[in-house]
C-alpha positions in Angstrom: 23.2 41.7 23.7 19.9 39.5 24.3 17.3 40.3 26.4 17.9 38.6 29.9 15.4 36.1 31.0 14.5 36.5 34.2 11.0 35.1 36.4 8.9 38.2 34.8 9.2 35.8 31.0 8.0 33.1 32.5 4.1 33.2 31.9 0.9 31.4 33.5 -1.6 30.6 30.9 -4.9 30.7 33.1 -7.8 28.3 32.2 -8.3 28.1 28.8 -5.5 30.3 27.4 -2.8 27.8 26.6 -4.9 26.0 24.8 -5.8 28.9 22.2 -2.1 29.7 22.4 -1.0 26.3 21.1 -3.8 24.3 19.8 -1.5 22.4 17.7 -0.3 20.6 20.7 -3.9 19.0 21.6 -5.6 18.8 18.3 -2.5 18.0 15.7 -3.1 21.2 13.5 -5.1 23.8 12.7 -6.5 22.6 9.4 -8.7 20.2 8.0 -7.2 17.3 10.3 -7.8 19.4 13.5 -10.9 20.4 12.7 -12.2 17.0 12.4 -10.2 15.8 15.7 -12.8 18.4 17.5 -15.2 16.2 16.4 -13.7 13.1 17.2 -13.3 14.5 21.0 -17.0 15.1 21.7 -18.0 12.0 19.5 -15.5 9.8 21.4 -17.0 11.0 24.9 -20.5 10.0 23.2 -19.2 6.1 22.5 -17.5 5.8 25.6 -21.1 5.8 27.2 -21.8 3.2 24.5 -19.0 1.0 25.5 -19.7 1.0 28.9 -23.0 0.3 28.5 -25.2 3.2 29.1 -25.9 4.5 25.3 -26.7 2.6 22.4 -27.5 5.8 20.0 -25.1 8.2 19.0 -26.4 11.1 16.5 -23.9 13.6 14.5 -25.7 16.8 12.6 -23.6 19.2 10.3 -25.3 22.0 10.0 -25.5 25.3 7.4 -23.6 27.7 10.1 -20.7 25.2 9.8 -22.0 24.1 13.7 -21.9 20.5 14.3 -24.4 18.9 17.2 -23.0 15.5 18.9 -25.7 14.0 20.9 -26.1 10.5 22.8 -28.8 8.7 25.0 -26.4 8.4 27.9 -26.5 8.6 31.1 -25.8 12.8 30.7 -22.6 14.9 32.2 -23.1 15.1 35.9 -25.1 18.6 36.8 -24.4 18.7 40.7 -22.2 21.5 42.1 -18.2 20.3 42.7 -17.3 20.4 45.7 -13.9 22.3 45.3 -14.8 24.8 42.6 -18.4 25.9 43.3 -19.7 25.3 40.0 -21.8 22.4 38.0 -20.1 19.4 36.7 -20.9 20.5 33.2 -18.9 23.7 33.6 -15.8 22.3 34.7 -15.8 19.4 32.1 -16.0 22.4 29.6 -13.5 24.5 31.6 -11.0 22.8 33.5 -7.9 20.7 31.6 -7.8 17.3 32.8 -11.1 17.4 34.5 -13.6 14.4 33.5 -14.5 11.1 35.3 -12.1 8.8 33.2 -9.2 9.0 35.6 -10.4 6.1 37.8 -11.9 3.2 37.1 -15.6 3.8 38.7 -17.3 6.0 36.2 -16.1 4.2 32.8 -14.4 0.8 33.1 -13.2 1.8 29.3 -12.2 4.6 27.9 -10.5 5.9 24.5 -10.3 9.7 26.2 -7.1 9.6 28.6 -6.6 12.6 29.8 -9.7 14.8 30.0 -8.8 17.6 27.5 -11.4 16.7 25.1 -14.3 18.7 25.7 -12.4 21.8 27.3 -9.7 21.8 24.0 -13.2 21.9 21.9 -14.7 24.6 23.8 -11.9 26.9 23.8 -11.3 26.0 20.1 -14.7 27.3 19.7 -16.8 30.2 18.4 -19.5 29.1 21.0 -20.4 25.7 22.6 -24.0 24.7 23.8 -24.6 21.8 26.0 -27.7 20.3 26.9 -28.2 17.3 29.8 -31.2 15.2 30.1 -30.9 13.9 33.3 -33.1 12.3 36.0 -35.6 13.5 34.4 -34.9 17.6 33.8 -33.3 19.0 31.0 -30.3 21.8 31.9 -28.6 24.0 29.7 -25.2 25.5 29.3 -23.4 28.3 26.7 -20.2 29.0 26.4 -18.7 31.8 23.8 -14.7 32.9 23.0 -14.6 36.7 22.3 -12.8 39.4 22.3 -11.8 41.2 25.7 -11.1 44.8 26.4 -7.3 44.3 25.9 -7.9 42.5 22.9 -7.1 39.6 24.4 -9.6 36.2 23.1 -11.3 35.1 26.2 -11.9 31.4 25.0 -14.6 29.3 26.2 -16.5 31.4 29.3 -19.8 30.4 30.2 -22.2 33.2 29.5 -24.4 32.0 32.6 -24.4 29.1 35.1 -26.1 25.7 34.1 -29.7 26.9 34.0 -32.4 24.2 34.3 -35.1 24.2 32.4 -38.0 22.1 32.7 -39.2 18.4 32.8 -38.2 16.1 30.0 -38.7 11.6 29.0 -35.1 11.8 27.5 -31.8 11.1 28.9 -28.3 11.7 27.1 -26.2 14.9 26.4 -26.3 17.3 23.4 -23.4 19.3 22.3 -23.8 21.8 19.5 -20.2 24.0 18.5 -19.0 26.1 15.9 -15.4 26.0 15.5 -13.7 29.3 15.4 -12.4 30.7 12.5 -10.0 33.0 13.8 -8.4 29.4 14.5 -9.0 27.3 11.7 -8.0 27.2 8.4 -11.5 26.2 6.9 -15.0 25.0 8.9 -16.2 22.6 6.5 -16.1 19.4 7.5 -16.1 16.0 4.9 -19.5 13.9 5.3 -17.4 11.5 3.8 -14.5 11.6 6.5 -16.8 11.5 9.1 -19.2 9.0 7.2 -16.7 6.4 7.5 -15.0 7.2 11.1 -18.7 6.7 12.4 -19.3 3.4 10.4 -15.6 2.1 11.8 -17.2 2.8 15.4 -20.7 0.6 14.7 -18.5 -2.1 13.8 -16.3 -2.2 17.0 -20.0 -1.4 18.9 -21.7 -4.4 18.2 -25.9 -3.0 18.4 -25.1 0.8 18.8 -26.8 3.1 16.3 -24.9 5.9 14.5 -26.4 8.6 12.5 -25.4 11.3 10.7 -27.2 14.3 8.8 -25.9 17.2 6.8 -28.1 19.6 6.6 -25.2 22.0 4.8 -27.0 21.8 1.5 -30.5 22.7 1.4 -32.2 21.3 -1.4 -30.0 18.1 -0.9 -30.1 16.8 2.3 -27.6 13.6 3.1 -27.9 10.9 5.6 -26.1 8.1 6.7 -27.2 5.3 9.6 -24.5 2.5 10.9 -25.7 -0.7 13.3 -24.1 -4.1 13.4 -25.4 -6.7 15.1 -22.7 -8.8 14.2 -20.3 -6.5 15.6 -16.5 -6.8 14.3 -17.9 -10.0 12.5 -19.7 -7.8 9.9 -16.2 -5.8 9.8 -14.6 -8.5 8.8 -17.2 -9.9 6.1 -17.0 -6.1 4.6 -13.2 -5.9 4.4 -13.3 -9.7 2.6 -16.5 -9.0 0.4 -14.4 -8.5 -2.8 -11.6 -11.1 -1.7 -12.4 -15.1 -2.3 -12.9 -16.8 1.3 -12.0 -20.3 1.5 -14.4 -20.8 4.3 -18.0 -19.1 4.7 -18.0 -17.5 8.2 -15.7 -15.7 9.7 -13.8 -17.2 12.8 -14.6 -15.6 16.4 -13.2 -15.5 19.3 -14.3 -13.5 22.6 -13.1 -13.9 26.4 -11.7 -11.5 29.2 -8.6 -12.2 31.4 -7.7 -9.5 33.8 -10.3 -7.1 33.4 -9.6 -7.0 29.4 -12.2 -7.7 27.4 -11.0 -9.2 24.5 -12.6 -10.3 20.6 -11.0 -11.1 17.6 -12.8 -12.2 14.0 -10.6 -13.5 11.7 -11.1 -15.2 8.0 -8.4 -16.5 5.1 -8.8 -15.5 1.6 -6.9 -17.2 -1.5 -4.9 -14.3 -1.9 -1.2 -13.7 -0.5 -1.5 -10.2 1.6 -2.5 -10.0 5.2 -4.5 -7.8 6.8 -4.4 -7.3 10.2 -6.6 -4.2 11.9 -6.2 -3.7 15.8 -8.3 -1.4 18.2 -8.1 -0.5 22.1 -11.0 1.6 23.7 -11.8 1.8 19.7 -8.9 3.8 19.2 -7.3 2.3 15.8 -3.4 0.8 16.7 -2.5 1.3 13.4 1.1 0.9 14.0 0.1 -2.3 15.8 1.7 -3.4 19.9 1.4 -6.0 21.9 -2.4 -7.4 21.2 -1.2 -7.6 18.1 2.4 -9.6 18.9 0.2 -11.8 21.2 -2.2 -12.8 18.4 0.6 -13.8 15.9 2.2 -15.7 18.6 -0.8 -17.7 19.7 -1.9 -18.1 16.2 1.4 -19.9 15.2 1.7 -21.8 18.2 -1.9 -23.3 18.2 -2.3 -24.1 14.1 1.4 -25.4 14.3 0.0 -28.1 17.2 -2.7 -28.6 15.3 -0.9 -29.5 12.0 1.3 -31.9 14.3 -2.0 -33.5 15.8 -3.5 -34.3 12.5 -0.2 -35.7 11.1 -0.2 -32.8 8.4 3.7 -32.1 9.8 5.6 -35.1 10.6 8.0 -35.4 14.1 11.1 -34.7 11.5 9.1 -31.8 9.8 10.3 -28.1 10.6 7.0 -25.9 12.2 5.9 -23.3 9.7 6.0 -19.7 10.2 3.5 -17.1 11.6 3.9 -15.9 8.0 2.4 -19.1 6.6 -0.5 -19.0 8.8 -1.4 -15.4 8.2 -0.8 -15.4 4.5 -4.4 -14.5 3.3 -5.7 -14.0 6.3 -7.9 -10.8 7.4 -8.3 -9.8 11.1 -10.1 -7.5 13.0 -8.5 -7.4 17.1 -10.4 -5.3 19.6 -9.7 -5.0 22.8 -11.5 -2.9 26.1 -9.1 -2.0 29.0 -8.0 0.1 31.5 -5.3 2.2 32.2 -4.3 2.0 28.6 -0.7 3.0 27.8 0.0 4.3 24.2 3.2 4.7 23.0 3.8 8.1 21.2 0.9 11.0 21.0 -0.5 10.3 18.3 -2.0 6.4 20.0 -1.3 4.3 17.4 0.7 1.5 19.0 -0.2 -0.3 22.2 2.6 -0.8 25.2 0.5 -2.6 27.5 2.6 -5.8 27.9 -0.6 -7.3 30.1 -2.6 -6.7 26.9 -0.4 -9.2 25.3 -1.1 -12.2 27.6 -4.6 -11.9 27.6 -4.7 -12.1 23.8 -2.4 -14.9 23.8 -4.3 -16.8 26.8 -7.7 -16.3 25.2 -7.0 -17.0 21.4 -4.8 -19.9 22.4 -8.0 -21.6 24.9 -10.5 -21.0 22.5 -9.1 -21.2 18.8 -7.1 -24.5 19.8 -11.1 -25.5 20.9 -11.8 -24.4 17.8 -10.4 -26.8 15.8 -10.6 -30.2 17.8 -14.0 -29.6 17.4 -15.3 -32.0 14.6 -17.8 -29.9 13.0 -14.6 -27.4 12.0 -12.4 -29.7 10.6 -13.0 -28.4 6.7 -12.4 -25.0 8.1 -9.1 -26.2 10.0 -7.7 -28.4 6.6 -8.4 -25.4 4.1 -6.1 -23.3 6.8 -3.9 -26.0 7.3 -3.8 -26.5 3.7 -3.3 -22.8 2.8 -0.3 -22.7 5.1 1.6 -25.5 4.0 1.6 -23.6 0.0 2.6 -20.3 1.5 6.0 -22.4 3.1 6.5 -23.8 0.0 6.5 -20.2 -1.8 8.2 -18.9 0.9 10.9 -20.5 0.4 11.2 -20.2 -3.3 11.0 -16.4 -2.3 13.8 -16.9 0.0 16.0 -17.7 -2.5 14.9 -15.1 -5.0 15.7 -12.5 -2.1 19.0 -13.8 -1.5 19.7 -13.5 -5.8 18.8 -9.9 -5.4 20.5 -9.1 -2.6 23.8 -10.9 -4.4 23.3 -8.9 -7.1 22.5 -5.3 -5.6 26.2 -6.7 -4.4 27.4 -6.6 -7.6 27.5 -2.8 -8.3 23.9 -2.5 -7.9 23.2 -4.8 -11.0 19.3 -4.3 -11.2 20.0 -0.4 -11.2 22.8 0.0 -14.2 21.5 2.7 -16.5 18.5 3.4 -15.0 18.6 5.0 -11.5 20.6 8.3 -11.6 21.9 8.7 -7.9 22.2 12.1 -5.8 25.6 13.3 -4.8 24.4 14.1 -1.4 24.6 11.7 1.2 22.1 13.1 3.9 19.4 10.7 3.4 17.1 13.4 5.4 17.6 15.7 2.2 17.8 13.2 -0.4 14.8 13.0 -2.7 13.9 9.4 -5.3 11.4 10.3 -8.3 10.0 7.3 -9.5 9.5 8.8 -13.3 7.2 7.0 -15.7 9.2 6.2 -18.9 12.5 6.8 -20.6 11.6 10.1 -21.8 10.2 12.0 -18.8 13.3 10.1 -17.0 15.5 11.9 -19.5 13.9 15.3 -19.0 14.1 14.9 -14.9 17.7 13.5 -15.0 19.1 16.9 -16.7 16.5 19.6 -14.8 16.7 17.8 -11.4 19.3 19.4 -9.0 21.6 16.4 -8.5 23.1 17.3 -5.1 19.8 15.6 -3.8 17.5 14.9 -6.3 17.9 11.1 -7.6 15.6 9.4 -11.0 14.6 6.4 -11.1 13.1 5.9 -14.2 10.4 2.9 -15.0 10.1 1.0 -18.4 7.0 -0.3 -19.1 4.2 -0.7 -16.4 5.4 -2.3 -13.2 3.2 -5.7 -11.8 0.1 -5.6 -9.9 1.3 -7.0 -6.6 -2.4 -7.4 -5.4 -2.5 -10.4 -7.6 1.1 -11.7 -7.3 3.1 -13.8 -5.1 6.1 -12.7 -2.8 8.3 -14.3 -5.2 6.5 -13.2 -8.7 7.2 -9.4 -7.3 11.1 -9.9 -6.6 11.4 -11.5 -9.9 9.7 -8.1 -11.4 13.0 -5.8 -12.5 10.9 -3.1 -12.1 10.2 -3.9 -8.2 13.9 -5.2 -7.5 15.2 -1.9 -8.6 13.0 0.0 -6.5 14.1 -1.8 -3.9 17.4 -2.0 -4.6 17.6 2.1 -4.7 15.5 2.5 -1.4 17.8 0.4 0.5 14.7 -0.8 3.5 14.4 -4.1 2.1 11.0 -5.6 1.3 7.9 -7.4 3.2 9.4 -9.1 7.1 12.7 -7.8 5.9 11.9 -3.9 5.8 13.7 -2.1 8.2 13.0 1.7 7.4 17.0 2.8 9.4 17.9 1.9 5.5 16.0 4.3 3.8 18.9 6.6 1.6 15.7 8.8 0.6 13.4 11.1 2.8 10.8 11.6 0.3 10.1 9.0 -2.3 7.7 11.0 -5.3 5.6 9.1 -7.8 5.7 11.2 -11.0 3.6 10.1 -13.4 1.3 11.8 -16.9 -1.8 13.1 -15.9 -3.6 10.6 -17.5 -5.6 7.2 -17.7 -2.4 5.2 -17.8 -0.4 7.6 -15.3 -3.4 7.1 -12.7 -2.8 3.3 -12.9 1.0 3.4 -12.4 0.1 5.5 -9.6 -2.2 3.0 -7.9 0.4 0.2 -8.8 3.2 1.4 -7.1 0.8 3.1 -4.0 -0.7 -0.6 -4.0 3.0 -2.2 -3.7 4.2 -0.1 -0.6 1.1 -0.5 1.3 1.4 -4.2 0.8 5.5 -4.6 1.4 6.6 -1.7 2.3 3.8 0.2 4.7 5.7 2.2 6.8 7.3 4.3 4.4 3.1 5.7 4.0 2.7 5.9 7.7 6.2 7.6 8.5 5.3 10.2 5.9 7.7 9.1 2.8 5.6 8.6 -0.2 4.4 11.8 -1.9 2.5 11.9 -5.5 4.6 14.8 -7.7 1.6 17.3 -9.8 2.7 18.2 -13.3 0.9 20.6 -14.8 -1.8 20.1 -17.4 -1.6 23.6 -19.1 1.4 26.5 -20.2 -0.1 29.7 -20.6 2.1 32.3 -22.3 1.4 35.7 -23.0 4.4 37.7 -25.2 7.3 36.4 -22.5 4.5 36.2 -19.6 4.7 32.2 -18.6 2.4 30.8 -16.5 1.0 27.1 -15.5 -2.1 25.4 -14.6 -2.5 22.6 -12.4 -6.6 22.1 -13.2 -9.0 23.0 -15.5 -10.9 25.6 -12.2 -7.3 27.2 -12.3 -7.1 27.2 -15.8 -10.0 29.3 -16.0 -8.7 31.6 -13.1 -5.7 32.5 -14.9 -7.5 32.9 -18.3 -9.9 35.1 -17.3 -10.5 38.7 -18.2 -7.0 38.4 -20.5 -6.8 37.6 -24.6 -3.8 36.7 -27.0 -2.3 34.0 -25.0 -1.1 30.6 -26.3 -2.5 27.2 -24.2 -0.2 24.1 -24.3 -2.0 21.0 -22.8 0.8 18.4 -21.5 -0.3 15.1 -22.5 2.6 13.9 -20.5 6.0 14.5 -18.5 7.9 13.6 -21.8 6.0 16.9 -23.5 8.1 18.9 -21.0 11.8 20.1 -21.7 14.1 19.7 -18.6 13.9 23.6 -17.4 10.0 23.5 -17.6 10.1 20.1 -15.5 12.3 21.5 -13.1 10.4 25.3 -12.8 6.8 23.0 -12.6 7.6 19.7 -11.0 10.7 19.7 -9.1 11.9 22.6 -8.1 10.9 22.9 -3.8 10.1 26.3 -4.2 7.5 26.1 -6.8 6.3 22.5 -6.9 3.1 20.9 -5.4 2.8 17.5 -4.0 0.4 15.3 -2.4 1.7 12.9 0.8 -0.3 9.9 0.7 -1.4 9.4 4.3 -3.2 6.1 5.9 -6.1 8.3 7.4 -8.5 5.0 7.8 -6.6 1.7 6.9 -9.5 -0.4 7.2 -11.2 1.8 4.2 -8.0 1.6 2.7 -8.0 -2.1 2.4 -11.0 -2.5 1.3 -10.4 -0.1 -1.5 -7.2 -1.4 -2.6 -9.1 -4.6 -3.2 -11.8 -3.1 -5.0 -9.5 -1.5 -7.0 -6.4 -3.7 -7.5 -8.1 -7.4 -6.7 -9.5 -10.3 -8.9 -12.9 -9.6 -9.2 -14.2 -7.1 -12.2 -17.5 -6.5 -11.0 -17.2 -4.5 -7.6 -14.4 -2.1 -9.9 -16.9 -1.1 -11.9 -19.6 -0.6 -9.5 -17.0 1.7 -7.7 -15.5 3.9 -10.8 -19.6 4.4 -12.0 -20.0 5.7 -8.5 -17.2 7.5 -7.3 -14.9 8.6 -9.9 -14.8 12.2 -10.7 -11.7 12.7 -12.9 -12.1 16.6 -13.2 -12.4 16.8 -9.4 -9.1 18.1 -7.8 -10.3 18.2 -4.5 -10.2 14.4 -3.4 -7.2 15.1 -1.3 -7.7 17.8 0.5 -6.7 16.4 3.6 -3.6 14.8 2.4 -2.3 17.6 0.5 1.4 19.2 1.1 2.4 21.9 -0.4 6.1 22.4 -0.9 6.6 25.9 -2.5 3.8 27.9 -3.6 -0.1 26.6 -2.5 -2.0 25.6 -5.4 
C-alpha cells in the first residue's frame, strides 16, 4: 500500500528554494540554453532602461572564472529601504520572486521582463552575484553567495551583508558581475558567438544604443565586439537584404503610435520569391508571429491593392491580388513597444494582444497609403506593383501544379511508388521518416531499419535549390513532391502541421562535401515552405560514423577524428575503416550506428536566431557567388564538431 498523502507532504519552498529545486521551470534547462537565458535576464533588465529612455550603453564582459559582468548607464536599482520588508531595493530585487518595478506602468512604460523573476532566478542560480549602483551620485554595493548549510541544504542567493555604500562617484548605471553555479549547470562556458549576435539583434531594435562585449576568457587573445545603429531597424533590414537584389535603394519606413503603442516597421522587396517577415515586442523576438504580424499583412494588401486600383494597374472587372503577391520578395522587420504585453505560451514567441493588431493596421495603412500618392515614390510603388502582378501570375500556375499533385498522391501515392518504404505503425507520435541520400544507403536503411516505425524515403540525385526557384519550379521537382507527398502537412500557405504521419523527420546523408550540400538543400527547403516542422522540433540531422575500429571481435565506432583519437589511444593491432558514405555500410552496421534509438546520435536543428538564419541561408543558398566565398574562407571549419553544441540531441548514448 502507498504512502498516504496527508498536509505534512505538502511543502513551502521559502525564498529562493523553489527556484534551485526547479530551475528548469524559469530558465528552460540546465544546459547550454539555460545558461545563456541567465544572461539574457540581467541583459534584458539593462535594455529595458535603454528603451525607456534612460541608458544608451549597455556593456557585457566574459570573464576567465567563467563570471559574466552586465553593466548599463541607467538610471541604477533603487537603493532606499522598502517599506514592508526592511531592506534596500537592491536586496529584494535579488531576493524576492516577482518583485521589480515593471508591474505598473510608472517606472517603465516598456518592458520585455514580465514578471519580475529575472534577477532573483539568476541570483539563486548562482555561485555568487555582485551588484553595484551608481546612483545620485554614490556608489553602493551588494554580494550575494549560494552555499552549503549545516543540513546540507544549498542556501541559494543570501546576501552576505546589507547594501553597503561606498563613496562618491560621476557615474550612474548598475553593474552585475555572477558566476553561474556549477552544481547547477551542465557547463559555464558561454558562446561569444551566441551572445555576439543576441546583442547585435538588440542595437538594431535600439536605434543609437551602444552594445559591447569583451571576452577576456582567453588571455593572449582577447575578442571584442561593439553594435550601434543609427538607422535603427532600417540598418536591420539593409543587413538581412545585403546579399539579396533590391528593386528599390532604401528601405521603406514607417513609425507612429496609437494607444500608447509605439509602433515601426522597415520593409524592402527583393527579386526573389521567399518572404521574410521578422516581428519584435518589448524586443522580445515573436518568432511564431501574432497579431502585429496579422495586422501588417492585412493593411499591406488592403492599401497596395487600392493603390493598383487608383493607378489603373487592376481594372473594375479585375480580381484584387493576394497578401501573397504583395509579400512575395519582400523582407520586414515589425517592432513594436507596449504595455501590458500578453504572450501566448511560455516560451513568448507569439503575440495575443488583439489591440496590438489595430494599431499596426491604423498606422501602416495612414502612412504607407501616404506613401505612395506621394509623387516622388511612384518608381518605388510600380516596381512593387509590378512585382505583384508576376507573383499572381505564378501563383496561379502553382495552383494548378498543387492541385496535379494532390490528384496524383490520390492515385495510390503516385510520386511515392518504389521509393518511400512506409512504417507499419500508425502512431504518428512514434513514427520516424529518413530522408536517405541515394539508392544504396536507401537499400541498406530499408532492410536494418525497424519497420514497425521507422519509414525510408530514399532520394535520387540532388534535390533543387529552392532559394533560387519558384513556388511552381519546386512542386514540379519529384524529389520535393514526394517529400511532401510522404509528410502529409502540405506545402507553403497550405501547411497545416495536424497532417504530419511522422514525429521526427532525419536527414541522413555521407559525411562529405556533397552530403553537406544535400543537407543545406533540404534544411533550406523546410525553412522556406515548411517552417514549422524546425520550430515545433521535427527536423533532426542523423550522424553516421566516419570510422570502424575493430580489434579481434572488439567493434567500435567513431563519430570524429578527436574521438577517433580517444578510442585509439594507448591500444595496437586494430583495423580502421573510414566510411566514405552510408552505402559503405551493411544494413546491421547502419542500424547498430545510425538508427537504432538506443545507440544513435542526432542533431535537432533549432531556429535559435531567425534573423541570422536568413541572412545565412542567403549567403549560402542565394544568387550571388561572392559573399559565399567570403563566408566559407571565414567561417568554415570542417574538422570542427562542435558547431552545434547547443542544438544537439542525443538519442541513445552521448557522443
Amino acid at each position: 500500500m502507498g504512502k498516504e498523502y496527508d498536509v505534512s507532504d505538502i511543502k513551502i519552498m521559502e525564498g529562493l528554494e523553489a527556484v534551485r529545486m526547479r530551475p528548469g521551470m524559469y530558465i528552460g534547462s540546465t544546459g547550454v540554453k539555460g545558461l545563456h537565458h541567465m544572461l539574457w535576464e540581467i541583459v534584458d533588465n539593462a535594455v529595458d532602461e535603454a528603451a525607456n529612455g534612460f541608458a544608451d550603453t549597455v556593456k557585457v564582459t566574459l570573464h576567465r572564472d567563467m563570471s559574466v559582468t552586465v553593466e548599463d548607464n541607467g538610471r541604477g536599482i533603487p537603493v532606499g529601504i522598502h517599506e514592508k520588508l526592511g531592506v534596500s531595493g537592491v536586496e529584494v530585487v535579488f531576493t524576492q520572486l516577482h518583485a521589480g518595478g515593471k508591474f505598473d506602468n510608472d517606472s517603465y512604460g516598456y518592458s520585455g521582463g514580465l514578471h519580475g523573476v529575472g534577477a532573483s532566478v539568476v541570483n539563486a542560480l548562482s555561485e555568487y552575484l555582485e551588484v553595484e549602483v551608481c546612483t545620485g551620485g554614490r556608489l553602493y554595493r551588494q554580494t550575494f553567495r549560494s552555499y552549503e548549510g549545516p543540513d546540507g541544504k544549498i542556501l541559494s542567493g543570501r546576501p552576505m551583508a546589507s547594501l553597503a555604500e561606498e563613496g562618491r562617484v560621476r557615474r550612474q548605471g548598475t553593474k552585475i558581475t555572477f558566476l553561474p553555479d556549477k552544481r547547477v549547470f551542465e557547463t559555464l562556458e558561454m558562446n561569444f558567438g551566441v551572445i555576439s549576435k543576441r546583442l547585435k539583434e538588440l542595437a538594431y531594435l535600439n536605434k543609437g544604443v551602444t552594445f559591447m562585449l569583451e571576452d577576456e576568457r582567453d588571455r593572449g587573445n582577447k575578442k571584442v565586439s561593439e553594435f550601434r545603429y543609427d538607422g535603427g531597424i532600417v540598418d536591420f533590414v539593409k543587413y538581412l537584404s545585403d546579399d539579396k537584389n533590391a528593386i528599390y535603394a532604401e528601405p521603406i519606413f514607417i513609425i507612429g503610435k496609437k494607444d500608447n503603442i509605439s509602433v515601426e516597421i522597415a520593409m524592402q522587396h527583393n527579386d526573389g520569391y521567399t518572404e521574410s517577415i521578422f516581428s519584435y515586442v518589448n524586443n522580445i523576438p515573436t518568432t511564431e508571429g501574432g497579431a502585429h504580424e496579422t495586422g501588417f499583412k492585412s493593411a499591406l494588401t488592403k492599401v497596395l491593392n487600392d493603390y493598383c486600383r487608383k493607378a489603373n494597374i487592376l481594372k473594375d472587372k479585375d480580381p484584387s491580388l493576394s497578401g501573397e503577391d504583395f509579400r512575395e520578395g519582400l523582407t520586414a522587420v515589425i517592432s513594436l513597444k507596449m504595455r501590458n504585453v500578453q504572450f501566448e505560451g511560455q516560451t513568448k514567441t507569439k503575440l495575443g494582444n488583439t489591440e496590438a493588431r489595430t494599431a499596426v493596421e491604423y498606422i501602416l495603412s495612414e502612412q504607407l497609403a501616404a506613401y505612395l500618392d506621394d509623387l516622388k515614390n511612384g518608381e518605388v510603388a510600380a516596381k512593387i506593383a509590378d512585382k505583384a502582378a508576376k507573383a499572381a501570375k505564378i501563383r496561379e500556375a502553382a495552383r494548378k501544379a498543387k492541385t496535379m499533385a494532390r490528384e496524383k498522391s490520390k492515385l495510390e501515392n503516385a510520386p511515392l511508388v518504389g521509393k518511400l518504404s512506409s512504417c507499419t505503425g500508425r502512431n504518428s507520435e512514434l513514427n520516424e521518416l529518413f530522408i536517405v541520400e541515394g539508392d544504396s544507403a536507401g537499400g541498406s536503411a530499408k532492410q536494418g531499419r525497424d519497420r514497425r516505425f521507422q519509414a525510408i524515403l530514399p532520394l535520387r540525385g540532388k534535390p533543387l535549390n529552392v532559394e533560387k526557384k519558384r513556388l511552381d519550379q519546386v512542386l514540379a521537382n519529384e524529389e520535393f513532391r514526394s517529400i511532401i507527398t510522404a509528410m502529409g502537412t502540405g506545402i507553403g500557405e497550405d501547411f497545416d502541421i495536424s497532417g504530419l504521419k511522422y514525429n521526427k523527420i532525419i536527414i541522413l546523408s555521407d559525411a562529405d562535401q556533397d552530403g553537406a550540400h544535400i543537407r543545406a538543400i533540404l534544411l533550406t527547403f523546410f525553412y522556406r515552405y515548411m517552417k514549422e516542422l524546425i520550430t515545433e522540433g521535427h527536423v533532426y540531422i542523423g550522424l553516421p560514423p566516419l570510422y570502424k575500429i575493430q580489434r579481434g571481435k572488439d567493434v567500435k565506432y567513431a563519430y570524429s577524428d578527436v574521438e577517433l583519437n580517444k578510442i585509439t589511444r594507448g591500444i595496437k593491432g586494430y583495423t580502421l575503416q573510414r566510411y566514405k558514405g552510408l552505402g559503405e555500410m551493411n544494413p546491421e552496421q547502419l542500424w547498430e550506428t545510425t538508427m537504432n534509438p538506443e545507440n544513435r546520435s542526432l542533431i535537432r536543428v533549432e531556429l535559435t536566431d531567425a534573423a541570422d538564419v536568413e541572412h545565412l541561408v542567403t549567403v549560402l543558398m542565394g544568387d550571388k557567388v561572392a559573399p559565399r566565398k567570403e563566408y566559407i574562407s571565414e567561417f568554415a571549419n570542417f574538422n570542427k564538431t562542435d558547431t552545434f553544441e547547443d542544438k544537439v540531441t542525443i538519442d541513445g548514448a552521448e557522443r
